[in-house]
N, C-alpha and C positions, 0 to 999 in steps of 0.2 A: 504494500500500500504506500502510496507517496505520501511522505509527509513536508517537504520543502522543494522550494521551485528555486530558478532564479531565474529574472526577466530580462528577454534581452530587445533589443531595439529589431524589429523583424527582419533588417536586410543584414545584420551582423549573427544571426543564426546559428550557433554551432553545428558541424560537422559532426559524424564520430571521428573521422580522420583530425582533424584539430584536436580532442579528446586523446587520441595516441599519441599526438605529436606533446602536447603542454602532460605529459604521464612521464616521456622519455625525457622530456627538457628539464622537469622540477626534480620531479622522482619522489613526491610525496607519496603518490598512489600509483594502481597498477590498471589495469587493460585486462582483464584476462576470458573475454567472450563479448562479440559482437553481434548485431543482428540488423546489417542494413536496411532492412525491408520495412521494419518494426521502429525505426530508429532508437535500438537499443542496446547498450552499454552496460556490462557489469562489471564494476570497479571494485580495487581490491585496497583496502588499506587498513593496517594493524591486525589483520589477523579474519578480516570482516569485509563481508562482500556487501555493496547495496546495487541495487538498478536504478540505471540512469535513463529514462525514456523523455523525448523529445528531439533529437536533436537528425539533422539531415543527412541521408537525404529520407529519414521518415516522414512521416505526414507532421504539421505544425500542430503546437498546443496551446489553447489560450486559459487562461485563468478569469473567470465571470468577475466576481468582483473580490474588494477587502473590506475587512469589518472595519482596518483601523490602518492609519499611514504613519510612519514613523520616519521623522527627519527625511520627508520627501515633501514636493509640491504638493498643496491641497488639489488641484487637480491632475495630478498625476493619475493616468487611466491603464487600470492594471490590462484591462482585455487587450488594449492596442498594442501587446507586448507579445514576444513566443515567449513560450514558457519550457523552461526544462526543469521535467522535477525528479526530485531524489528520494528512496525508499528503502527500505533493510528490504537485503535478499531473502529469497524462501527458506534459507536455511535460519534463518531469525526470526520466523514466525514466533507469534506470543513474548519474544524478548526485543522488539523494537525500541519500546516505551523506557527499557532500561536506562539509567545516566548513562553506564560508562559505552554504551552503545550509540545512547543520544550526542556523547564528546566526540566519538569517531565521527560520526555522521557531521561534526558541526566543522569536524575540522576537513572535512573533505568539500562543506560546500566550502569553507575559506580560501581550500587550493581551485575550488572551479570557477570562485567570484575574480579571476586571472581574466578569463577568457576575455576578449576584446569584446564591447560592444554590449556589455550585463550592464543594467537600468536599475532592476533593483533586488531582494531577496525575499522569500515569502516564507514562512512559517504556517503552513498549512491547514493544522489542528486548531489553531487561534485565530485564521486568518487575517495575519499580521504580514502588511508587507513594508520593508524598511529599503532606505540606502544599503547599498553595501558599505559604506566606510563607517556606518553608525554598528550596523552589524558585526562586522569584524572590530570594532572597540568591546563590544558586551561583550562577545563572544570569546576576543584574545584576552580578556581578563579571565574569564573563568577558565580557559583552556590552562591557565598559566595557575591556579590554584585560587582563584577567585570564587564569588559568590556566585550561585545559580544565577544567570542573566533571565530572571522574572520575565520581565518587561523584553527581551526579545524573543521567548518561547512563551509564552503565556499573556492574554491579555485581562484587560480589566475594562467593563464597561459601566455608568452608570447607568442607576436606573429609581423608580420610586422608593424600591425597597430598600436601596442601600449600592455597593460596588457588588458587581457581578463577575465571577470569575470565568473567563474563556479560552479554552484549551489544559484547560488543569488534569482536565480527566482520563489525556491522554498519560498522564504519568502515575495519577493517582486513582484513576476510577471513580471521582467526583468533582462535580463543582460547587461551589460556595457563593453565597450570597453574605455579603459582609454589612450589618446595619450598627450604628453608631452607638453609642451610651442612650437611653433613654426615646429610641427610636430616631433620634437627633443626628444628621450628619454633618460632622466637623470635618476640617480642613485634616486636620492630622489621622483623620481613618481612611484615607488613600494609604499612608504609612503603614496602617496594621493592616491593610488588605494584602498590602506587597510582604511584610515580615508575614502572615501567614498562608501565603502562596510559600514562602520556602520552607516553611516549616512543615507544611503537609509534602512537599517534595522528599523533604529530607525522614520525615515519619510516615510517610503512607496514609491512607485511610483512613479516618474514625467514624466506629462501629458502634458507640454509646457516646451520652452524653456526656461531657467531661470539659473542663476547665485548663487552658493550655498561656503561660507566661511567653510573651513572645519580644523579644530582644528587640530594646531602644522603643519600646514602645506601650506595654502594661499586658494587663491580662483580659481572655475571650474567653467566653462563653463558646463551646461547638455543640451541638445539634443536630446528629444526623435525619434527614427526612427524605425517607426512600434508600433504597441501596446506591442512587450516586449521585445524592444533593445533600449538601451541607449550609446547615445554618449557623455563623455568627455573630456575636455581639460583643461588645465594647461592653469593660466591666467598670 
């Protein structure tokens, strides 16, 4: 399943032949099966294969829309882009979602955001689409021993009831709705939405109700409701 793309301006298109050639030139990653027909590429890096579909001379891919733009024009129009997106191989079925599988995968779009002619990067499960140079900051920070980059794999949108979590549940099997102290949304529970987007990354799940202190920021109330919605609150 694709979970990242990256957009490229339509007449600068990758090849797979371009994909061999920037393999052998860098030497982050490997080449090790193609499929002209399919415009399909399976790339090998750390030990870890994903598929690369879109790129020429297969059929063109476009991406409908994004939920959210990051450090890109407000009309930046993601369809009028090809699109080449990236996925864990079949051999990683059920373990995609892993970190240290999601850190391969982030480091391999960073060697394909090279290619000449990429517009922007997309985070699929969130539908988040960013600059590449804002991307490759969140990303080369955590690659390097930094914090989960929240905010480029996971989005947060408002709404009446409070911050809504988007894409979480690709990693954790829920998402969250975050409401303020006394149903009250303050400026500073953007803050605990993002501390406890990492906190449920870095713990998983919650199956009961339970009270969790979350860093630089105080304590929440969670709530589970349903097997993959989570409610919390500002205590």
């Amino acid at each position: 399943m694709p979970v990242a793309g990256l957009l490229f301006d339509p007449a600068s298109r990758p090849a797979l032949a371009e994909l061999e050639e920037l393999a052998r030139t860098r030497r982050i990653f490997g080449v090790t099966h193609l499929d002209a027909g399919a415009g399909l590429a399976e790339l090998f890096l750390d030990g870890l294969t994903f598929d690369c579909l879109g790129c020429g001379p297969g059929a063109p891919l476009r991406m409908d829309t994004a939920l959210q733009l990051v450090a890109l024009p407000g009309d930046f129009a993601v369809a009028d882009h090809a699109l080449v997106t990236l996925g864990p191989g079949a051999h990683l079925a059920g373990a995609g979602q892993l970190l240290p599988v999601v850190r391969v995968l982030a480091g391999l779009m960073l060697a394909l955001s090279e290619l000449p002619g990429i517009r922007a990067i997309a985070w699929l499960p969130a539908r988040l689409t960013m600059s590449p140079a804002w991307f490759a900051e969140a990303i080369g920070i955590w690659l390097k021993g930094g914090p989960f980059p929240a905010l480029a794999l996971t989005g947060l949108a408002r709404s009446e009831l409070g911050y809504a979590s988007r894409g979480l549940s690709y990693f954790v099997g829920q998402e969250f709705v975050f409401s303020g102290k006394d149903g009250n949304l303050r400026e500073s529970d953007v803050r605990g939405a993002m501390r406890l987007t990492d906190w449920l990354v870095a713990h998983g799940p919650v199956d009961s109700r339970r009270e969790v202190e979350l860093a630089g920021f105080g304590t929440v109330l969670l709530e589970p409701e349903g097997p993959n919605s989570l409610r919390a609150r500002s205590l």
